[in-house]
Backbone as a chain_set.jsonl record, in Angstrom:
{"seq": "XXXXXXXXXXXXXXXXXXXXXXXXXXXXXXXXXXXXXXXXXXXXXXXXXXXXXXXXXXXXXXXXXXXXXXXXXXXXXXXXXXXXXXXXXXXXXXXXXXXXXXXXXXXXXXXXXXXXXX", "coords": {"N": [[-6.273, 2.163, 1.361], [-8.528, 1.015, 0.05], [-9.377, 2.681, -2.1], [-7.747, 2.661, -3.868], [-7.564, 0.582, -7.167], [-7.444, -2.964, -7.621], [-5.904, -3.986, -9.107], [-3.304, -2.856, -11.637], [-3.692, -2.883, -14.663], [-2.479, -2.463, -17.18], [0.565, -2.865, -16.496], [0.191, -5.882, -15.496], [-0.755, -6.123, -18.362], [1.433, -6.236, -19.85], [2.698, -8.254, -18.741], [1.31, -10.413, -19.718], [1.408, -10.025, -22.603], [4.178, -10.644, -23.006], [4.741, -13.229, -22.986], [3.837, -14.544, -20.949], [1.509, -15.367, -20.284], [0.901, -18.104, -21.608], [2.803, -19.165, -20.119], [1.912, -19.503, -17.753], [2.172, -17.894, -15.481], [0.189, -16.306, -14.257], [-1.335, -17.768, -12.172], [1.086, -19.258, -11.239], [2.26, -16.793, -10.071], [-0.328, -16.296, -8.104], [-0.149, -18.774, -6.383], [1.866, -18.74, -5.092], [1.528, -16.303, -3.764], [-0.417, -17.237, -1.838], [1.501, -19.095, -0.201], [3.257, -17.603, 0.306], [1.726, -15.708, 2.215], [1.169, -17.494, 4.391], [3.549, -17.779, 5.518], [4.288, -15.461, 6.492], [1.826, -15.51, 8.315], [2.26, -17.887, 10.032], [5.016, -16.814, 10.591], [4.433, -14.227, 12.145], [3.064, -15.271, 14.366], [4.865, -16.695, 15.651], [6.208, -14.78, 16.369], [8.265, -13.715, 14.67], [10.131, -11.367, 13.859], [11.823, -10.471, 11.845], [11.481, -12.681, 9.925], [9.103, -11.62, 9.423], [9.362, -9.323, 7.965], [11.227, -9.979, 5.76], [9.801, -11.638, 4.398], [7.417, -9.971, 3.871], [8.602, -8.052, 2.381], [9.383, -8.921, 0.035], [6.896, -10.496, -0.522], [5.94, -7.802, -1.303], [7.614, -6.565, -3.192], [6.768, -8.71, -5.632], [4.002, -8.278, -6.162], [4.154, -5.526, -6.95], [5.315, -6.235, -9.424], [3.03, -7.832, -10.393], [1.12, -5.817, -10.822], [-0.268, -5.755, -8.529], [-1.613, -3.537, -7.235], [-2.614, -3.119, -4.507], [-2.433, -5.108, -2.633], [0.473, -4.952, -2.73], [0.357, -2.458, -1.676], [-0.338, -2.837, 0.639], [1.687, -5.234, 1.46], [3.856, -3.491, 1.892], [3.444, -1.997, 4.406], [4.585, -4.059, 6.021], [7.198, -4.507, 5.507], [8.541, -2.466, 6.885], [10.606, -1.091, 9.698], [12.016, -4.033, 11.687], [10.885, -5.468, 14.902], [8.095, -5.41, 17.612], [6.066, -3.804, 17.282], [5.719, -4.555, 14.445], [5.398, -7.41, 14.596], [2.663, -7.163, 15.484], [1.333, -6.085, 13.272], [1.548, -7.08, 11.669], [0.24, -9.355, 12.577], [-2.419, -8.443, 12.558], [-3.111, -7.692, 10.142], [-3.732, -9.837, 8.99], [-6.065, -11.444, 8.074], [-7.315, -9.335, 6.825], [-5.595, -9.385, 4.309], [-5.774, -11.556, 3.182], [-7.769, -11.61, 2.359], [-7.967, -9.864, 0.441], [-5.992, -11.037, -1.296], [-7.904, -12.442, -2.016], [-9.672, -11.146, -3.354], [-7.953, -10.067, -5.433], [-7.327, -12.185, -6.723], [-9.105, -12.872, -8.222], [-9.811, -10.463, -9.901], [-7.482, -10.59, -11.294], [-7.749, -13.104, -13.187], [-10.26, -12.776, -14.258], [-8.937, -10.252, -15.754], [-7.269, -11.766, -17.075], [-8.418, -13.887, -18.505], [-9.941, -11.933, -20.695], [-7.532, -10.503, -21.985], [-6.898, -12.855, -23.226], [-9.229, -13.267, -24.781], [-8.433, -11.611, -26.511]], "CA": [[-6.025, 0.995, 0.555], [-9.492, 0.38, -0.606], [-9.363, 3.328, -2.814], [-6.597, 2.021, -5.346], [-7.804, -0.357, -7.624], [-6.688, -4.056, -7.047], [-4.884, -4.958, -10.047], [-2.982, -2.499, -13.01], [-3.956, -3.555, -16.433], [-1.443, -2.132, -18.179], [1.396, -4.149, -16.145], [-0.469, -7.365, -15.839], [-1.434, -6.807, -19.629], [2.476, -6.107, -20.807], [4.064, -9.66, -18.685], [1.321, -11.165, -20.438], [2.607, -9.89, -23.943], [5.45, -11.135, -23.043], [4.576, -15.079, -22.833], [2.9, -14.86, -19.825], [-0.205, -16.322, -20.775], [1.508, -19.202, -22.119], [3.624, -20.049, -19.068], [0.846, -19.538, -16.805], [2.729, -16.734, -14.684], [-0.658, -15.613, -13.123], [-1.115, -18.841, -11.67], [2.366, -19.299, -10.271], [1.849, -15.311, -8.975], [-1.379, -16.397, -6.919], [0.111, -19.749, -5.663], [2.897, -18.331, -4.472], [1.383, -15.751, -2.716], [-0.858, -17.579, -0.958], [2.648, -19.572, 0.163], [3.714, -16.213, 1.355], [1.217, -15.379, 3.431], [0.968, -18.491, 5.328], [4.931, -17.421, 5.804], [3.351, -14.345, 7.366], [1.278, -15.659, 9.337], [3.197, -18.283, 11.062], [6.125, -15.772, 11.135], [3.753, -13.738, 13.186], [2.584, -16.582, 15.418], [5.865, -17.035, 16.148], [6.711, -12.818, 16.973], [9.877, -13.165, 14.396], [9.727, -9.904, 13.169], [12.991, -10.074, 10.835], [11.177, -13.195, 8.571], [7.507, -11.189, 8.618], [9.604, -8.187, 7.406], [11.7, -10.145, 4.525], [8.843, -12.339, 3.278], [6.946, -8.711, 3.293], [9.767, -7.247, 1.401], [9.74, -10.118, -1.461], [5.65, -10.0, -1.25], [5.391, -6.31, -2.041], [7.768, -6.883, -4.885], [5.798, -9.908, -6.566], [2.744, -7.427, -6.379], [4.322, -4.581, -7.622], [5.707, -6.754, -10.427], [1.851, -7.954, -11.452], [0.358, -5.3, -10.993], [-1.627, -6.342, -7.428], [-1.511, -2.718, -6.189], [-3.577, -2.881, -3.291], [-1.364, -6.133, -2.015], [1.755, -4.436, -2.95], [0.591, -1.19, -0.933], [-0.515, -3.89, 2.085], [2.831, -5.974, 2.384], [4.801, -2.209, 2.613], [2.969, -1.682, 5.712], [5.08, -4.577, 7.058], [8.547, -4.211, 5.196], [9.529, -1.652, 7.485], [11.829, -1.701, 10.922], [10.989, -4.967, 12.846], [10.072, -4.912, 16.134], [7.14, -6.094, 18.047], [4.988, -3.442, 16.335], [5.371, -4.977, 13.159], [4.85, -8.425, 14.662], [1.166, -6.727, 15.913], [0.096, -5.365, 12.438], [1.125, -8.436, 10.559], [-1.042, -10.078, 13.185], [-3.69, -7.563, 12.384], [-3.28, -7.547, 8.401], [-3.619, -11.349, 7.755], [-7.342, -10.967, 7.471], [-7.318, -8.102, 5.208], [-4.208, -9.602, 3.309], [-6.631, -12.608, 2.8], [-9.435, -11.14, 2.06], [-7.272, -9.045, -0.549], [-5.485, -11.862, -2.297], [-8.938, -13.612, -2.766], [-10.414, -10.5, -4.562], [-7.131, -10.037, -6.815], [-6.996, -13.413, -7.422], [-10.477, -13.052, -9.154], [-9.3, -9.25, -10.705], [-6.274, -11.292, -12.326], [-8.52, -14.069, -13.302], [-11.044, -11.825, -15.157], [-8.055, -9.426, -17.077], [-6.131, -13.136, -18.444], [-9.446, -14.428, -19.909], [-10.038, -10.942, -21.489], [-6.554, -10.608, -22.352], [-6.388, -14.307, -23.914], [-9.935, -13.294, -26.155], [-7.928, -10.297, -27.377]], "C": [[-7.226, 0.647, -0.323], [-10.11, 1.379, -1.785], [-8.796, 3.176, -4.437], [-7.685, 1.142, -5.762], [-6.848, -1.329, -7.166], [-5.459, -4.084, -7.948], [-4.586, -3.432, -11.227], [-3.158, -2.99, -14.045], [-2.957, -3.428, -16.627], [-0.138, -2.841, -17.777], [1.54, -5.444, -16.152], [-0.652, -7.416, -17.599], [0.247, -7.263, -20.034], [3.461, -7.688, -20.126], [3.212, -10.349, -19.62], [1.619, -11.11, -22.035], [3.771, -10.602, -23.698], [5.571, -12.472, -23.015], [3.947, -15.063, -21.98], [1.952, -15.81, -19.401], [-0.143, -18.158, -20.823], [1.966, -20.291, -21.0], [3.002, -19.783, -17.709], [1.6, -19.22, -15.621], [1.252, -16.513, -13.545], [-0.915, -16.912, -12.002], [-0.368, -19.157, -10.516], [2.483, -17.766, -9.205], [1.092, -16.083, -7.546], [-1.03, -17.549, -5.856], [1.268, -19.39, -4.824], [3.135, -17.206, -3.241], [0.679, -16.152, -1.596], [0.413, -18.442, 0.161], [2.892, -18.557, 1.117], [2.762, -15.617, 2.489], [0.86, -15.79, 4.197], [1.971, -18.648, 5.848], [4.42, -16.519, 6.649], [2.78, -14.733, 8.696], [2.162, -16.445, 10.449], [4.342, -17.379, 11.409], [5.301, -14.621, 12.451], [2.944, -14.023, 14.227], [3.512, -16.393, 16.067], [6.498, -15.837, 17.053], [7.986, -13.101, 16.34], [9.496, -12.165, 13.51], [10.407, -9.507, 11.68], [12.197, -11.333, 10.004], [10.144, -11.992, 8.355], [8.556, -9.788, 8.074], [10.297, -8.517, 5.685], [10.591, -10.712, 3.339], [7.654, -10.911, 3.442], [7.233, -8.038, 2.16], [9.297, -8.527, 0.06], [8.117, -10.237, -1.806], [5.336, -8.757, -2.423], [6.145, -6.233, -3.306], [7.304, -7.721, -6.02], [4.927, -8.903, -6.865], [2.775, -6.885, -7.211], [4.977, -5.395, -9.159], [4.572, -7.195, -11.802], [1.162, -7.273, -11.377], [-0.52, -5.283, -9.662], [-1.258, -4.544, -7.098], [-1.495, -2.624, -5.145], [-2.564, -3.939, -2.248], [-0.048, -5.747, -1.753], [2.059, -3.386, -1.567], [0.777, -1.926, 0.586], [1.22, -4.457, 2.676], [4.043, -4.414, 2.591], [4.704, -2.031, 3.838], [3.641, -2.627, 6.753], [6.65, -5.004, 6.173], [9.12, -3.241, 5.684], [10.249, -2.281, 8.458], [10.904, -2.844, 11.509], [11.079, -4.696, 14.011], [8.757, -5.451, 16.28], [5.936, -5.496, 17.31], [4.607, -4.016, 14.834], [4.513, -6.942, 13.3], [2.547, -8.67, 14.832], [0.671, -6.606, 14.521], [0.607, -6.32, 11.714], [-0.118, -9.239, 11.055], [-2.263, -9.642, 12.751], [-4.297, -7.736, 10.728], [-3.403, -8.86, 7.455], [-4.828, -11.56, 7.474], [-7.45, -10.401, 6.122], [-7.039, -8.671, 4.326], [-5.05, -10.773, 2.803], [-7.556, -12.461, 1.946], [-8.863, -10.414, 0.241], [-6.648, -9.783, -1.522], [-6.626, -12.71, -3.388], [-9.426, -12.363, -3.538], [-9.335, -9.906, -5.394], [-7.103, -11.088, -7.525], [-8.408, -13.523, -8.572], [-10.33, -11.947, -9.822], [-8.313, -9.702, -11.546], [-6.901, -12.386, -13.127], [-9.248, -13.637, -14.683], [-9.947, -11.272, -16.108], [-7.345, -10.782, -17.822], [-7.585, -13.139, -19.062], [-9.855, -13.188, -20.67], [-8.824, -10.898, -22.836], [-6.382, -11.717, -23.675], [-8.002, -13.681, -25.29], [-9.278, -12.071, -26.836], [-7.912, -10.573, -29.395]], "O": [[-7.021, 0.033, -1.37], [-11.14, 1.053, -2.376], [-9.204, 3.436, -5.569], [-8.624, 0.888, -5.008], [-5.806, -1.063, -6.567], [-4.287, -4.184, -7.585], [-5.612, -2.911, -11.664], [-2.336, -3.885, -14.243], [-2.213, -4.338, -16.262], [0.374, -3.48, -18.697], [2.486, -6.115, -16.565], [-0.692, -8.507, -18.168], [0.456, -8.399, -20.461], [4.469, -8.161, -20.651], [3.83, -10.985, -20.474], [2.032, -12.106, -22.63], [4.209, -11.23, -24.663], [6.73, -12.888, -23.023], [3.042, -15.874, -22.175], [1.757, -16.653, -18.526], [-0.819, -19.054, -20.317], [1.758, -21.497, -20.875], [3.65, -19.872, -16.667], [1.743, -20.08, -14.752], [1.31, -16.561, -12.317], [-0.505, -16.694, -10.862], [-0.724, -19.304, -9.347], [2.712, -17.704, -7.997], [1.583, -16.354, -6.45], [-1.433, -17.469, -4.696], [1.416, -19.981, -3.754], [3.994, -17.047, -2.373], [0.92, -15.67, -0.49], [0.168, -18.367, 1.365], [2.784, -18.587, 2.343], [3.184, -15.122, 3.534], [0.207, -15.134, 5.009], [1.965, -19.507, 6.729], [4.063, -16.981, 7.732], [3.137, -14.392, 9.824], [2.655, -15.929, 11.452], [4.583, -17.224, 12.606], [5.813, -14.408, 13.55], [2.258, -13.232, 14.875], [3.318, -15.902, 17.179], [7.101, -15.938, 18.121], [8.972, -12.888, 17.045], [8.671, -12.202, 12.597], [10.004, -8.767, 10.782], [12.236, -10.894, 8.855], [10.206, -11.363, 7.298], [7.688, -9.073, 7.573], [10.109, -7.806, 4.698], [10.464, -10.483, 2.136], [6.728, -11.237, 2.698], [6.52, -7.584, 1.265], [8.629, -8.051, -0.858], [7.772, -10.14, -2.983], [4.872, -8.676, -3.56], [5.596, -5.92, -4.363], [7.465, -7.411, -7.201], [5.049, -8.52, -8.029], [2.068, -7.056, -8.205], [4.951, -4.581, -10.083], [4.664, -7.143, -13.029], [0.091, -7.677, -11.829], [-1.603, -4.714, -9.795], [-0.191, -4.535, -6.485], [-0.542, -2.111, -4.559], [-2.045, -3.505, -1.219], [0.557, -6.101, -0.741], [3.024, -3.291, -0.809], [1.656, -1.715, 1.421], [1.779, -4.238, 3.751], [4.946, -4.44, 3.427], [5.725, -1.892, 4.511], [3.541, -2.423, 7.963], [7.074, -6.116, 6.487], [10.19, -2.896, 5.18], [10.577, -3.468, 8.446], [9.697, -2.822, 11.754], [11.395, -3.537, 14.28], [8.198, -5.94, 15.298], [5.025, -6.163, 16.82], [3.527, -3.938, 14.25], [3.65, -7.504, 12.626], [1.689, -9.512, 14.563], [-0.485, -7.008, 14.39], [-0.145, -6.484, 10.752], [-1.087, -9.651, 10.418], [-3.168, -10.455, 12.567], [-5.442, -7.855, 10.292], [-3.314, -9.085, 6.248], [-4.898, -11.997, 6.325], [-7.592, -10.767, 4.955], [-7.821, -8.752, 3.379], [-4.861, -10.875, 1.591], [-7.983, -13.127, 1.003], [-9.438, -10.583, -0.834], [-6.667, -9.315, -2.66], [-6.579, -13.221, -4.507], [-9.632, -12.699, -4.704], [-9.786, -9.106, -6.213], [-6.905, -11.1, -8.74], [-8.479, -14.247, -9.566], [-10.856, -12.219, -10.901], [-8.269, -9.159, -12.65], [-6.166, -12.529, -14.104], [-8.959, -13.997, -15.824], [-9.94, -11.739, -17.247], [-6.954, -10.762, -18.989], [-7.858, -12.436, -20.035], [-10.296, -13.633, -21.73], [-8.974, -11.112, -24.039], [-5.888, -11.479, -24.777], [-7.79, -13.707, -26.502], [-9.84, -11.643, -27.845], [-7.553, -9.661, -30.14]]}, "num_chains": 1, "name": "protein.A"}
């Protein structure tokens, strides 16, 4: 995981072509994930395996949508079968997944204000 880069340019650059910028998308991205992974976590407090697998599933697509790679590749690791194992490595990955949102959230941060002096 720590190989990928965090964030795609070229995805993140083309929503913000698209208005992005405007309607302060990255924003609503980062707030939303932090939402989600406080879904996560309590879902994996709790050992329900079938939310930490859907709000996985609907993470890794936000990601893959802005570009987060590295986040994207992370919530796969718990969109598979549920089961107690998955309840373990969500437990395990909310660190990381933390740690990982706070240094995209500053990789997305950096490419808008670039982006915006274009």
């Amino acid at each position: 995981m720590h190989g990928s880069p965090l964030i795609d340019r070229s995805v993140l650059d083309e929503l913000l072509e698209d208005g992005g910028l405007e309607h302060g998308i990255v924003t609503i991205f980062v707030t939303t994930t932090h939402s989600r992974l406080r879904e996560l976590a309590e879902a994996a407090d709790r050992g329900d395996a079938e939310r930490i697998a859907r709000v996985a599933h609907s993470l890794k697509g936000a990601c893959a949508t802005f570009g987060a790679l590295r986040l994207a590749t992370a919530a796969s690791r718990l969109s598979g079968p549920t089961g107690g194992d998955l309840v373990l490595r969500a437990r395990t990955l909310q660190g990381p997944l933390a740690e990982m949102l706070a240094a995209t959230e500053l990789a997305l941060a950096s490419a808008t204000a670039d982006f915006a002096h274009r």
